[in-house]
PASEBA-1860 file (N, C-alpha, C; in nm, 3 decimals):
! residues 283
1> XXXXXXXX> 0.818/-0.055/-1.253/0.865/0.017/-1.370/0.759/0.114/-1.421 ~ 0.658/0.086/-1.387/0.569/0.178/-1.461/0.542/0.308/-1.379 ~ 0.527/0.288/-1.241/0.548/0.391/-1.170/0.712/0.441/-1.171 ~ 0.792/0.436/-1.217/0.931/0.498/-1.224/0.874/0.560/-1.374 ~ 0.841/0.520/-1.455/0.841/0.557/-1.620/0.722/0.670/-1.557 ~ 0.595/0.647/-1.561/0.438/0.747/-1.471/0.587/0.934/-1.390 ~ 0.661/0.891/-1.278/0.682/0.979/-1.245/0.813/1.055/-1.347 ~ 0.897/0.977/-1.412/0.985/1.036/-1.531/0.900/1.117/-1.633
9> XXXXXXXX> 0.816/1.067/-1.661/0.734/1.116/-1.797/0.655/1.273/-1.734 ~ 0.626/1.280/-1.608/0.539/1.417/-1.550/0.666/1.491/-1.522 ~ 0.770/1.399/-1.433/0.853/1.551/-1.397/0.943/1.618/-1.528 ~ 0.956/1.528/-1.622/1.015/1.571/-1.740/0.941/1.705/-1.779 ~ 0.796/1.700/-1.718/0.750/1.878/-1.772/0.772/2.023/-1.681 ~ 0.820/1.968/-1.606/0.862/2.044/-1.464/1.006/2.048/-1.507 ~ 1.065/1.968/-1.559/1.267/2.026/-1.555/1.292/1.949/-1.722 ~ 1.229/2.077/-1.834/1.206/2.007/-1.942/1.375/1.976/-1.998
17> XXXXXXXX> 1.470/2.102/-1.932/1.583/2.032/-1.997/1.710/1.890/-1.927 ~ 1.624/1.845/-1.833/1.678/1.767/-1.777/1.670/1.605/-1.855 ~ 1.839/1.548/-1.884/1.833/1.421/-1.905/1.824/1.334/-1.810 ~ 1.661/1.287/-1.820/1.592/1.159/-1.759/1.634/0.989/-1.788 ~ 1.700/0.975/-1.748/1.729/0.818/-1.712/1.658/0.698/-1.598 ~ 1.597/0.589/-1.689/1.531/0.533/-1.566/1.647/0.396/-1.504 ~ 1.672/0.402/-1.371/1.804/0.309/-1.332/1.698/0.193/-1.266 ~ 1.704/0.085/-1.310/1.621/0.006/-1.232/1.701/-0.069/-1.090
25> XXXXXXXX> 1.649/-0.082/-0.995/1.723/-0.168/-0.869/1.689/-0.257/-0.847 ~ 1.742/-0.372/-0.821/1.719/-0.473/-0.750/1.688/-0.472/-0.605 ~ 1.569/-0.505/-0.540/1.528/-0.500/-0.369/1.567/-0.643/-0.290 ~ 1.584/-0.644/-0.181/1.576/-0.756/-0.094/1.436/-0.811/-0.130 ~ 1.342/-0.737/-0.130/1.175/-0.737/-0.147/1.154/-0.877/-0.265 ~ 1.248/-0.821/-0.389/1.217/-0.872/-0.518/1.333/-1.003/-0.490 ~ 1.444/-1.000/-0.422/1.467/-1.131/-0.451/1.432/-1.272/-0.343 ~ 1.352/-1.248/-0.250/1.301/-1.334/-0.218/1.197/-1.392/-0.208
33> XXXXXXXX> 1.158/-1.528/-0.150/1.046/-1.593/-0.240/0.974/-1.596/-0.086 ~ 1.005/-1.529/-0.008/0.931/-1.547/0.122/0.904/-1.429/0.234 ~ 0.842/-1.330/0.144/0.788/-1.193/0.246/0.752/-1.240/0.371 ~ 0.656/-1.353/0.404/0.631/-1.315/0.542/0.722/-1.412/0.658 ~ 0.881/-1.414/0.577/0.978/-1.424/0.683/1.075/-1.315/0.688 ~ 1.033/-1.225/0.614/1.096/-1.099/0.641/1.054/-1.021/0.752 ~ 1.128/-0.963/0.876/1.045/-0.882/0.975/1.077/-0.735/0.918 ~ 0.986/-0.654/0.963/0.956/-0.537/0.974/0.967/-0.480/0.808
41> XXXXXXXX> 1.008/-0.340/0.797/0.925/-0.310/0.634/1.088/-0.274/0.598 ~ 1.064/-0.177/0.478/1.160/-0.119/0.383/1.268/-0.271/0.303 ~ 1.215/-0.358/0.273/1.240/-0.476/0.178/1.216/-0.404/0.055 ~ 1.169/-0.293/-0.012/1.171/-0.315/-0.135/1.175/-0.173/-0.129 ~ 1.268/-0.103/-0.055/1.259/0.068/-0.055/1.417/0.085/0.027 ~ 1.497/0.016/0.109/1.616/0.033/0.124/1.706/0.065/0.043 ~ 1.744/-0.008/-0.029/1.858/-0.052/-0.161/1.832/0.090/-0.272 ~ 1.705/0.166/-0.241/1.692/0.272/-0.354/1.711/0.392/-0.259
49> XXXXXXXX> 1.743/0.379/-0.172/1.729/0.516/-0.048/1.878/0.525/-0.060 ~ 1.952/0.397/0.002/2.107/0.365/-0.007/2.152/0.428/-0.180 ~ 2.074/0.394/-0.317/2.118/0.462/-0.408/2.100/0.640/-0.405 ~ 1.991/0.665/-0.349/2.006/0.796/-0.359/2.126/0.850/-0.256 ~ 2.162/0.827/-0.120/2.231/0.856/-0.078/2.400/0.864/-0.130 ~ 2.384/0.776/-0.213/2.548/0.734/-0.295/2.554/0.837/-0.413 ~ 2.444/0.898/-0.449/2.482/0.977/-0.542/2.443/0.913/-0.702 ~ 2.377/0.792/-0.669/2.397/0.745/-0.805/2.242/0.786/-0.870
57> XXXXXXXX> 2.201/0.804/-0.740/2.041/0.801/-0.838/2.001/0.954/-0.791 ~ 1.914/1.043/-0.865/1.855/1.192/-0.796/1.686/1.139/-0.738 ~ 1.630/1.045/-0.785/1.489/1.007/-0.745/1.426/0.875/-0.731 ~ 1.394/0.853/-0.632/1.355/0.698/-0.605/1.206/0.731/-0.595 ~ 1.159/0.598/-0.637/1.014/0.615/-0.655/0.976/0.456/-0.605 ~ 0.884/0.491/-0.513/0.830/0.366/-0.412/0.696/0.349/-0.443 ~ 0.601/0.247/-0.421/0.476/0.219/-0.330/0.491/0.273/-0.222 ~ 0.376/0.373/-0.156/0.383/0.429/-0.046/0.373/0.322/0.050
65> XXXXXXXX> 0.270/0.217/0.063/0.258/0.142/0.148/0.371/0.021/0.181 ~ 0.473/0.014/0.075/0.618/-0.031/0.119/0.711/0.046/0.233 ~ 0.697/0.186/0.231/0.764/0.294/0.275/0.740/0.268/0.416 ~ 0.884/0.227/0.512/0.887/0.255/0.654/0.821/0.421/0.739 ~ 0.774/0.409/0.808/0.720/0.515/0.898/0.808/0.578/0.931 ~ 0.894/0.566/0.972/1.038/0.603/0.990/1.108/0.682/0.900 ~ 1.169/0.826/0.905/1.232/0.869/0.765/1.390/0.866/0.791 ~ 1.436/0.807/0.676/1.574/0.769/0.688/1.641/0.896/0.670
73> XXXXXXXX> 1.762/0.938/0.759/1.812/1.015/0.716/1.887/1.080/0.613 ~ 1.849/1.188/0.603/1.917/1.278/0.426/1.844/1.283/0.335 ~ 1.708/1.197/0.349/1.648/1.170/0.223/1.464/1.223/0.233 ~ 1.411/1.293/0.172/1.280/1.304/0.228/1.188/1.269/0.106 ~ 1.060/1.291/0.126/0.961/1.217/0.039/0.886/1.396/-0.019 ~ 0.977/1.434/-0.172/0.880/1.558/-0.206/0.774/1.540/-0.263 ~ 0.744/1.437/-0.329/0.592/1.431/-0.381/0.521/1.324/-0.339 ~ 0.390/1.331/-0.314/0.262/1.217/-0.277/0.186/1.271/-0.380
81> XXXXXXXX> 0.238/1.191/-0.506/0.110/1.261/-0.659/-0.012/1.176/-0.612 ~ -0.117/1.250/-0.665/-0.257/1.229/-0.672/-0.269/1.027/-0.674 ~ -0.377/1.003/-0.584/-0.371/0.857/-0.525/-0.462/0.778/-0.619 ~ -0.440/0.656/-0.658/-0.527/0.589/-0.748/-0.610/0.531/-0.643 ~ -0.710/0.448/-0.719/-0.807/0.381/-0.579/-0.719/0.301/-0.501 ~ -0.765/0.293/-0.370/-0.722/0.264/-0.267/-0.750/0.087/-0.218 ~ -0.877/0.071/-0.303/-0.945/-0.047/-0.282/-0.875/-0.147/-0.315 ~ -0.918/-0.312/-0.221/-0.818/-0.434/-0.265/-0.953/-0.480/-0.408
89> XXXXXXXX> -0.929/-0.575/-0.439/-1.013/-0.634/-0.546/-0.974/-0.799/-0.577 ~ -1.098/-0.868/-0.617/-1.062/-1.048/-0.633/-1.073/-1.052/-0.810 ~ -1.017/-1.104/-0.830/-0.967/-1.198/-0.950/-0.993/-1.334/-0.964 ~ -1.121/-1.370/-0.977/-1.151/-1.558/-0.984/-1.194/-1.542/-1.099 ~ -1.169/-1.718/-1.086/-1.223/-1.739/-1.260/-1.318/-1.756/-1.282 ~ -1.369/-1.781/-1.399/-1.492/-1.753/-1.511/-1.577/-1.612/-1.410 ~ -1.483/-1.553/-1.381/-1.583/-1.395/-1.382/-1.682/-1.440/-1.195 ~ -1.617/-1.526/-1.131/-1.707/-1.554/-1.004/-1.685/-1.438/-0.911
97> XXXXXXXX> -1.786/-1.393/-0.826/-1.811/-1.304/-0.735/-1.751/-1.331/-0.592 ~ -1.686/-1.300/-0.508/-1.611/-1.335/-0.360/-1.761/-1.364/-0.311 ~ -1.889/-1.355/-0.271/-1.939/-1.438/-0.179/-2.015/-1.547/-0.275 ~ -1.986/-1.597/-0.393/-2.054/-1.711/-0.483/-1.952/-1.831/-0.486 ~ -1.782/-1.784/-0.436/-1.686/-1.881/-0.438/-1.730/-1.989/-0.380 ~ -1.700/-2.117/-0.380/-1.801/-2.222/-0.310/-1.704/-2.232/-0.211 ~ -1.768/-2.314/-0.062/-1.671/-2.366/0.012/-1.523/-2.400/-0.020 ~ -1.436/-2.402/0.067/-1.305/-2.436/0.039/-1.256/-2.420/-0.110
105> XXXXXXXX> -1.264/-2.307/-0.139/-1.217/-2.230/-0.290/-1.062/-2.204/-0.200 ~ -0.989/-2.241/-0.317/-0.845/-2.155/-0.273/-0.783/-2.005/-0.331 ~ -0.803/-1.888/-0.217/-0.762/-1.767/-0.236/-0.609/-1.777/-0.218 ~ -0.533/-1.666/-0.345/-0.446/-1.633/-0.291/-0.424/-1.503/-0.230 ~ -0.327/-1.500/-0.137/-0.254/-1.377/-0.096/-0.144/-1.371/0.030 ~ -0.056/-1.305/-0.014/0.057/-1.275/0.082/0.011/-1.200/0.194 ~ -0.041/-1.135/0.201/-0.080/-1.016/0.322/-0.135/-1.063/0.423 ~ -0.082/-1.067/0.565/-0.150/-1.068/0.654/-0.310/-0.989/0.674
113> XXXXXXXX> -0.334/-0.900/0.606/-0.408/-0.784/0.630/-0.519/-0.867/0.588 ~ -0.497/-0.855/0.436/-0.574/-0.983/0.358/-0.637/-1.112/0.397 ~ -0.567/-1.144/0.457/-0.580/-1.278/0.516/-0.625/-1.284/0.651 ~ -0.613/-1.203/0.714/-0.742/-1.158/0.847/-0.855/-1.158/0.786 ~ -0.884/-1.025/0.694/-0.973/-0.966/0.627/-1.096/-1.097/0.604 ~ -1.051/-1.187/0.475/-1.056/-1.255/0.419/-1.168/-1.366/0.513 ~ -1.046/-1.405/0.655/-1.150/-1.587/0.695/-1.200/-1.448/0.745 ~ -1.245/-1.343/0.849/-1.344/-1.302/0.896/-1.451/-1.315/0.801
121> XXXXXXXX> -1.474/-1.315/0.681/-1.541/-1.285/0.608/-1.617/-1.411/0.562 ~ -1.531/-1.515/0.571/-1.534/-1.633/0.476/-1.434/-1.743/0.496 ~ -1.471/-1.759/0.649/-1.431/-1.855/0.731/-1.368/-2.043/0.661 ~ -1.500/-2.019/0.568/-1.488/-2.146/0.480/-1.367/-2.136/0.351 ~ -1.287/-2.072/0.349/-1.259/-2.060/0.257/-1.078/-2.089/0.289 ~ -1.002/-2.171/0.181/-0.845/-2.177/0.227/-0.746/-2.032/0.147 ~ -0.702/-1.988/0.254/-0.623/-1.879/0.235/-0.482/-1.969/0.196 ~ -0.426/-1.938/0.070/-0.333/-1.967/0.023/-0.246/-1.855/0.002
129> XXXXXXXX> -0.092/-1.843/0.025/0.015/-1.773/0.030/0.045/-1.814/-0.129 ~ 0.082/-1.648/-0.164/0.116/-1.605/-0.308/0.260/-1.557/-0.352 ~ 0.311/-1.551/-0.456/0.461/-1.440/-0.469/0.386/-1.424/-0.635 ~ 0.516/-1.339/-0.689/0.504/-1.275/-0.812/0.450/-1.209/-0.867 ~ 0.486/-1.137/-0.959/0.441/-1.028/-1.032/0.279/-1.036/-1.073 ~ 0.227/-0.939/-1.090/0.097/-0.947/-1.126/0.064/-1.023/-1.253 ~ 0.140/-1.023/-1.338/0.086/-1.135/-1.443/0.139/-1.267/-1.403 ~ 0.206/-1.277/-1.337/0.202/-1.414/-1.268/0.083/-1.471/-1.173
137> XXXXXXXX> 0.074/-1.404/-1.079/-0.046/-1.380/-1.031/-0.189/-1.440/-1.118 ~ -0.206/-1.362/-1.249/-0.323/-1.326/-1.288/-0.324/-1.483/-1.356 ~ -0.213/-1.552/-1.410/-0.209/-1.652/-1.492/-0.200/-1.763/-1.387 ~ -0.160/-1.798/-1.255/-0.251/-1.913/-1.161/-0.350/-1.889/-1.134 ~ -0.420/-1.783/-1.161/-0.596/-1.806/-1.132/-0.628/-1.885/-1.272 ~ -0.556/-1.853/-1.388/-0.592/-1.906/-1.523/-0.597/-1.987/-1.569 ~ -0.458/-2.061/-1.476/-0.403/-2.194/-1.462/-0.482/-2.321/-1.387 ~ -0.538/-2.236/-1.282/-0.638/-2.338/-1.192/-0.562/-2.372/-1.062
145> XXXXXXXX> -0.463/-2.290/-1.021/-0.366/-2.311/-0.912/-0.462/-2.234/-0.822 ~ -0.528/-2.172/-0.837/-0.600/-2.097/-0.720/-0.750/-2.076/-0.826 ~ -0.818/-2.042/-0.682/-0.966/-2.037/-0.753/-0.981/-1.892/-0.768 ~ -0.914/-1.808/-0.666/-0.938/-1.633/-0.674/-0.790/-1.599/-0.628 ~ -0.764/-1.477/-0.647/-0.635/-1.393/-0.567/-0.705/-1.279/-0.515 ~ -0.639/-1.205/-0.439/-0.688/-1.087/-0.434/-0.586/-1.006/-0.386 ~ -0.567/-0.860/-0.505/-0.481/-0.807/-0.532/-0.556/-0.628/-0.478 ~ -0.417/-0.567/-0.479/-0.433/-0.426/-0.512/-0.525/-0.352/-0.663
153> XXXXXXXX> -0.653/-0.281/-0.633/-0.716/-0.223/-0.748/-0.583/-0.147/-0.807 ~ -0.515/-0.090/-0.745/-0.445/0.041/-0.824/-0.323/-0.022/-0.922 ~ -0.264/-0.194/-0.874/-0.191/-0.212/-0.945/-0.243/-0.273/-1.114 ~ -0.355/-0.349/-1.043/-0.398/-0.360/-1.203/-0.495/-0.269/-1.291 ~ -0.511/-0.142/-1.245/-0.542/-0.041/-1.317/-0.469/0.025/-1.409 ~ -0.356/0.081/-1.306/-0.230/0.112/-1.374/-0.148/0.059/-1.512 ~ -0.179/-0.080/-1.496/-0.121/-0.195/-1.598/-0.207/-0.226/-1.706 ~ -0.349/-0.124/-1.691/-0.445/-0.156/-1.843/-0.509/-0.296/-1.793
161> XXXXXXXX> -0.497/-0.406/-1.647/-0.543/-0.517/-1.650/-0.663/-0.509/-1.584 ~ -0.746/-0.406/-1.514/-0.872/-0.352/-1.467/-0.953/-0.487/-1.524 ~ -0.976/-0.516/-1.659/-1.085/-0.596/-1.707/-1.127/-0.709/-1.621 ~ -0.977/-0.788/-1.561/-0.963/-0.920/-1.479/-1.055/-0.909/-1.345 ~ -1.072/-0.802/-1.303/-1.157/-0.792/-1.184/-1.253/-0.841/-1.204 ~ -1.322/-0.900/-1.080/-1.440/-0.948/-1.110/-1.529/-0.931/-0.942 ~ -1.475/-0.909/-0.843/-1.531/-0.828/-0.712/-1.428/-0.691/-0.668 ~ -1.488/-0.626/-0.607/-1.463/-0.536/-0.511/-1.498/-0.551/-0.327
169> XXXXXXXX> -1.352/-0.487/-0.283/-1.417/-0.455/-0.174/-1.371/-0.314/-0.162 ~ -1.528/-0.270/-0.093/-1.486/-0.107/-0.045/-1.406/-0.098/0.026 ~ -1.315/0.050/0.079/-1.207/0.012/0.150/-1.283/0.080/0.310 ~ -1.397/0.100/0.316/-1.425/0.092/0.430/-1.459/-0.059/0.485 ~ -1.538/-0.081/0.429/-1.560/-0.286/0.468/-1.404/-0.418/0.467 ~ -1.302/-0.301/0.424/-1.214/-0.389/0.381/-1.112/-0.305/0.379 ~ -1.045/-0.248/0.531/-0.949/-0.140/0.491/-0.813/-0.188/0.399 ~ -0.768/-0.067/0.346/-0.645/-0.122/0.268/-0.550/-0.104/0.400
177> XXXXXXXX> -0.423/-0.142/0.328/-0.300/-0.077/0.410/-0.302/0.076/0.378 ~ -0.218/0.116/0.486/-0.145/0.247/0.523/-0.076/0.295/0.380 ~ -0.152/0.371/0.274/-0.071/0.437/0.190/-0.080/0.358/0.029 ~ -0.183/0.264/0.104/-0.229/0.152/-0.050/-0.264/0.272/-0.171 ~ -0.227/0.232/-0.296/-0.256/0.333/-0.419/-0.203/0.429/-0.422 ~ -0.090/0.471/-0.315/-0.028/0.628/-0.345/0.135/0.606/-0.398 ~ 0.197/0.658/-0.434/0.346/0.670/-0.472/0.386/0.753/-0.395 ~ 0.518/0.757/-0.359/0.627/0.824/-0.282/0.736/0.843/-0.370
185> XXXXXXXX> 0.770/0.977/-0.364/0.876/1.035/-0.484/0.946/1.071/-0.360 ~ 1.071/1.001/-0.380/1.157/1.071/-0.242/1.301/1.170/-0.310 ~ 1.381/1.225/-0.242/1.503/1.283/-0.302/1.555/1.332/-0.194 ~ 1.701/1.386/-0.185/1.792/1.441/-0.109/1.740/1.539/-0.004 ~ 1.761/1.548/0.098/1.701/1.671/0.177/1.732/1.817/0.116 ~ 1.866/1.817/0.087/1.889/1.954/0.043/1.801/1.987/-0.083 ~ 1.838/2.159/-0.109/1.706/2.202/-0.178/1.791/2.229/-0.342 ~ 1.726/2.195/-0.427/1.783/2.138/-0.568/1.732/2.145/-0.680
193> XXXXXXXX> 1.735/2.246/-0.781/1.641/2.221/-0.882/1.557/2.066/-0.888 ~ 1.579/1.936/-0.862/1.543/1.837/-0.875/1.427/1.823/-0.774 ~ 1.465/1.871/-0.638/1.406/1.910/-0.555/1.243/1.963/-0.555 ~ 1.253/2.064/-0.611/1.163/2.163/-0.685/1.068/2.119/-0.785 ~ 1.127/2.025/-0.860/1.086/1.946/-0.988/0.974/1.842/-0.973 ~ 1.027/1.774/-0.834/0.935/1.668/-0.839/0.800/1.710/-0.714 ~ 0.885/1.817/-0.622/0.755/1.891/-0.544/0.645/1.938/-0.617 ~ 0.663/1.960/-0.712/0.479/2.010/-0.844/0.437/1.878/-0.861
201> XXXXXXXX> 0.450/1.739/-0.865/0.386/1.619/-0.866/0.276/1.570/-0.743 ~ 0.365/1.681/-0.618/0.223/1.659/-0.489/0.111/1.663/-0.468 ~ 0.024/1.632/-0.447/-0.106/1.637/-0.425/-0.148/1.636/-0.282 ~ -0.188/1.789/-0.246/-0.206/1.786/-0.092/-0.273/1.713/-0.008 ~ -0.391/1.681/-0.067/-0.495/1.609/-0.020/-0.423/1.461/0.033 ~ -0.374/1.362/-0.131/-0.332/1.273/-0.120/-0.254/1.263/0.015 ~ -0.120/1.390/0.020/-0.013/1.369/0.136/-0.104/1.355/0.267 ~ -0.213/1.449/0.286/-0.242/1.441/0.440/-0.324/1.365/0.456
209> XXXXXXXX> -0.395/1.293/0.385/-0.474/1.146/0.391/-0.340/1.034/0.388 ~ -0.298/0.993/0.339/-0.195/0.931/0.357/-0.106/0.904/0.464 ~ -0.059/1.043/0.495/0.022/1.128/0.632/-0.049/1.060/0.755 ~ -0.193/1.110/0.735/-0.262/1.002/0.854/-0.286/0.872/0.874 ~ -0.299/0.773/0.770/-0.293/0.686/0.756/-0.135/0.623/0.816 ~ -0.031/0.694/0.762/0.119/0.641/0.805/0.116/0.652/0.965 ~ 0.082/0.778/0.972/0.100/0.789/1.165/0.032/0.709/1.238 ~ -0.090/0.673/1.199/-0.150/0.577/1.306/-0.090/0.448/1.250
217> XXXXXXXX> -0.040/0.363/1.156/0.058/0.277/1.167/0.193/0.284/1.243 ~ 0.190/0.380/1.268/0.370/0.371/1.319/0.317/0.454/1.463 ~ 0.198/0.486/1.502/0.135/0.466/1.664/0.113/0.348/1.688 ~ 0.081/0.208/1.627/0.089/0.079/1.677/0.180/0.012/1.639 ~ 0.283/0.054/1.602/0.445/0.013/1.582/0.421/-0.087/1.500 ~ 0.302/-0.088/1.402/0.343/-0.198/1.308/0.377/-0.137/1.168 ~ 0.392/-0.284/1.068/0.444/-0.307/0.939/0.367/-0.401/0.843 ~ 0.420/-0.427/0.765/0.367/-0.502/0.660/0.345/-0.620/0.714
225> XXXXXXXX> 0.380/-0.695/0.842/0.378/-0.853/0.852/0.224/-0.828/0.969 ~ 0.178/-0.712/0.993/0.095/-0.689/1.078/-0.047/-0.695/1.044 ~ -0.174/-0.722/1.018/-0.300/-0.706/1.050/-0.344/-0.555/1.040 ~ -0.301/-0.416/0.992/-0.339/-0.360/0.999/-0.373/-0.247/0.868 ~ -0.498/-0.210/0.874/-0.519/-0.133/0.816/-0.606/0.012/0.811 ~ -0.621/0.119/0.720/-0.591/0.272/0.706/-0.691/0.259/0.627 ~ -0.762/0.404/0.633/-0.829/0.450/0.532/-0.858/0.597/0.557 ~ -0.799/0.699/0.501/-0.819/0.871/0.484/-0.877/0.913/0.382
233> XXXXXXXX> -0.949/0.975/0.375/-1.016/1.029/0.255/-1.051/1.178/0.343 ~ -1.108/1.252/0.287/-1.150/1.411/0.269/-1.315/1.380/0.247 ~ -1.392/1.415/0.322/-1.582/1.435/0.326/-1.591/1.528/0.360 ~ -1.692/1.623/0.267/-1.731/1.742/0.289/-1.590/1.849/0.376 ~ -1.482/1.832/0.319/-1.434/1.915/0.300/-1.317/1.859/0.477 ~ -1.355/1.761/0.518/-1.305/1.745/0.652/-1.194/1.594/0.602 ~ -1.099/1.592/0.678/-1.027/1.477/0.698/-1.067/1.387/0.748 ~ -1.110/1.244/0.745/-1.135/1.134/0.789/-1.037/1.013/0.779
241> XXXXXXXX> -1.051/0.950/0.913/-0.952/0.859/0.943/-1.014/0.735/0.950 ~ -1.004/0.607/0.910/-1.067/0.487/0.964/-0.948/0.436/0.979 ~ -0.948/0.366/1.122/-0.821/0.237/1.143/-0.888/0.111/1.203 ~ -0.792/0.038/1.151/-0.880/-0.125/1.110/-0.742/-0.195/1.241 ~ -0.754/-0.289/1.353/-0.643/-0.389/1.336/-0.749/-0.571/1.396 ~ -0.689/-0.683/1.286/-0.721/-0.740/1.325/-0.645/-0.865/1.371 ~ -0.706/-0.998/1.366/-0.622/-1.084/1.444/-0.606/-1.197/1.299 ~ -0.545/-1.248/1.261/-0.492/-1.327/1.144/-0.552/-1.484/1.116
249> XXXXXXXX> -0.644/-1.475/1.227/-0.733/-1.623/1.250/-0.901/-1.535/1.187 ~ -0.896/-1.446/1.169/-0.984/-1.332/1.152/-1.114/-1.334/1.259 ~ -1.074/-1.387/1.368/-1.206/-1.376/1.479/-1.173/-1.282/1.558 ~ -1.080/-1.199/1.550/-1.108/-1.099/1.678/-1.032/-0.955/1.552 ~ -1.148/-0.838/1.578/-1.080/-0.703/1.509/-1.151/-0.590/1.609 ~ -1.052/-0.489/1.566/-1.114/-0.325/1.647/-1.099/-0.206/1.542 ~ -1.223/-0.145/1.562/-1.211/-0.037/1.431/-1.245/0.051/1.490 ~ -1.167/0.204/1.428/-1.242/0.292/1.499/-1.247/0.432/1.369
257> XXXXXXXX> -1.286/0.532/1.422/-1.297/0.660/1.293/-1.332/0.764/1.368 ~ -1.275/0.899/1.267/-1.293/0.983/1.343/-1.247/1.068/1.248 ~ -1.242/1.223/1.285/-1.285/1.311/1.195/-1.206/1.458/1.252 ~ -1.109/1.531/1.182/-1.028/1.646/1.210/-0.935/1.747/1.095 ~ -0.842/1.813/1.169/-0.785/1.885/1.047/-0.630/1.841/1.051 ~ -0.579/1.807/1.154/-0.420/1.758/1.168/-0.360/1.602/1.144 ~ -0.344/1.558/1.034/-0.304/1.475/1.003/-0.253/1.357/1.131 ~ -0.165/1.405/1.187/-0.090/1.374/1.303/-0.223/1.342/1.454
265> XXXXXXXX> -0.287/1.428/1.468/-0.352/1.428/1.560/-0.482/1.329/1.592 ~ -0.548/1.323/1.445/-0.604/1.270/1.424/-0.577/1.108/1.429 ~ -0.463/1.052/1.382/-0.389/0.953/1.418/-0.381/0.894/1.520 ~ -0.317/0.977/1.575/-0.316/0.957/1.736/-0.457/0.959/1.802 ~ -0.548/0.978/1.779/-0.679/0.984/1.810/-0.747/0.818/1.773 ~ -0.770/0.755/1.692/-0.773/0.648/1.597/-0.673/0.549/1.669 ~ -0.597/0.538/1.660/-0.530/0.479/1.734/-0.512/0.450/1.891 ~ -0.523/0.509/1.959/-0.545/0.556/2.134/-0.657/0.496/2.144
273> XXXXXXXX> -0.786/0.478/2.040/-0.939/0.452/2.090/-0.933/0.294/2.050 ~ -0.834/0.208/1.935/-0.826/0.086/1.941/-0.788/0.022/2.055 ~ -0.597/0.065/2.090/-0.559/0.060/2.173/-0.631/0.023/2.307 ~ -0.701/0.128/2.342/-0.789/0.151/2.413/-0.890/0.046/2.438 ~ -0.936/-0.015/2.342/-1.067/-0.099/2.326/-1.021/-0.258/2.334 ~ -0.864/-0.249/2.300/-0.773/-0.418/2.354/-0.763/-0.449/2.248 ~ -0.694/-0.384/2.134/-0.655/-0.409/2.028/-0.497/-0.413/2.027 ~ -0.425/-0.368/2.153/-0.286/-0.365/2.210/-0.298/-0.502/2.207
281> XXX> -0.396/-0.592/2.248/-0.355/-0.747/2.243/-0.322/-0.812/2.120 ~ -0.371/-0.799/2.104/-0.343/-0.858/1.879/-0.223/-0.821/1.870 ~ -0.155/-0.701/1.866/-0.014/-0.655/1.843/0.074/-0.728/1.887
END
């Protein structure tokens, strides 16, 4: 909701006489209690694609890193507004640091990615599977159901809950997913005052860091139930790619990076050199 309210409230200055309505949807995503028996992605981005196509809705607004690689037909993605941090972040209690957690502390998290990430790091430690909303979330660390979680920086920034942090990981030491911290403003293919409206919300940079990040996910044909992770950013003026994939026991990973101007190419570059190195086995 807050990213639906975030992109209503900007494009409202772009199509000032337009009546803005926010329609909320229900996802496959949101009503089940068990993501990682869901295969492959678009759980919480179908059901709003299917509304735009019906006519009922003019703008769906996603998590980029929900968003299939794949573009569904009729519908395209006009804005990638400017990206919040990209970084994951831990949440333990009384303010503890991720390498001060003691032995067998219980982390939560849903993410495979995470949870590679995680025993590579800190072998000793029990990875516990999570659901719910971020203040749900934030209140079993509070509760004593878990000793840490570890969540998306950008969602509890967004939400004013920043304070709860209490580690970081960089997202080079700790890639995010493919498109972590960005939004996807999608709408009708055809061209539409609405169209137009939400294209001034883009942020170029964001799209082709992102753009690369998506392509080399959908060059190793994975998704959300996969081990893998992205990181694009812009240095000195150049595009940079890091791709992460690892193995979910967290003892075996392949990383690679590299540096260009084509979103696409670069991808494919990053990808081909994991591949390459026997990271096709993990997949």
């Amino acid at each position: 909701m807050w990213q639906a309210n975030w992109v209503a409230r900007h494009l409202a200055e772009h199509l000032p006489d337009a009546d803005i309505e926010i329609v909320e949807i229900t996802t496959r995503g949101d009503r089940t209690s068990d993501l990682a028996g869901l295969v492959g992605m678009g759980h919480f981005t179908s059901e709003l694609e299917a509304a735009l196509l019906d006519d009922r809705i003019d703008v769906a607004v996603h998590s980029l890193k929900d968003l299939p690689v794949e573009d569904t037909s009729g519908v395209t993605i006009a804005a990638i507004p400017t990206r919040e941090e990209p970084s994951d972040v831990v949440v333990a209690r009384a303010g503890v640091r991720f390498d001060d957690l003691p032995a067998g502390a219980r982390i939560g998290t849903g993410s495979p990615r995470r949870t590679a990430l995680l025993r590579a790091r800190r072998p000793d430690l029990e990875i516990v599977g999570i659901r719910g909303n971020v203040d749900t979330r934030l209140r079993k660390v509070q509760d004593g159901e878990y000793d840490a979680i570890v969540l998306a920086a950008a969602g509890l920034i967004r939400l004013g809950l920043d304070g709860h942090i209490t580690d970081w990981f960089g997202p080079r030491e700790f890639p995010p997913a493919p498109g972590q911290g960005a939004l996807a403003v999608q709408v009708l293919d055809e061209d539409s005052d609405v169209r137009r409206g939400v294209a001034n919300l883009d942020d170029p940079a964001t799209r082709a860091a992102t753009e690369a990040e998506r392509a080399f996910l959908g060059r190793l044909g994975g998704g959300c139930s996969l081990p893998i992770g992205a990181y694009g950013r812009y240095e000195d003026g150049e595009l940079c790619l890091l791709g992460w994939v690892g193995s979910v026991d967290g003892r075996g990973a392949y990383r690679a990076e590299a540096n260009g101007e084509d979103p696409q190419a670069l991808a494919r570059i990053v990808a081909d050199r994991l591949l390459e190195a026997g990271a096709k086995d993990l997949l």
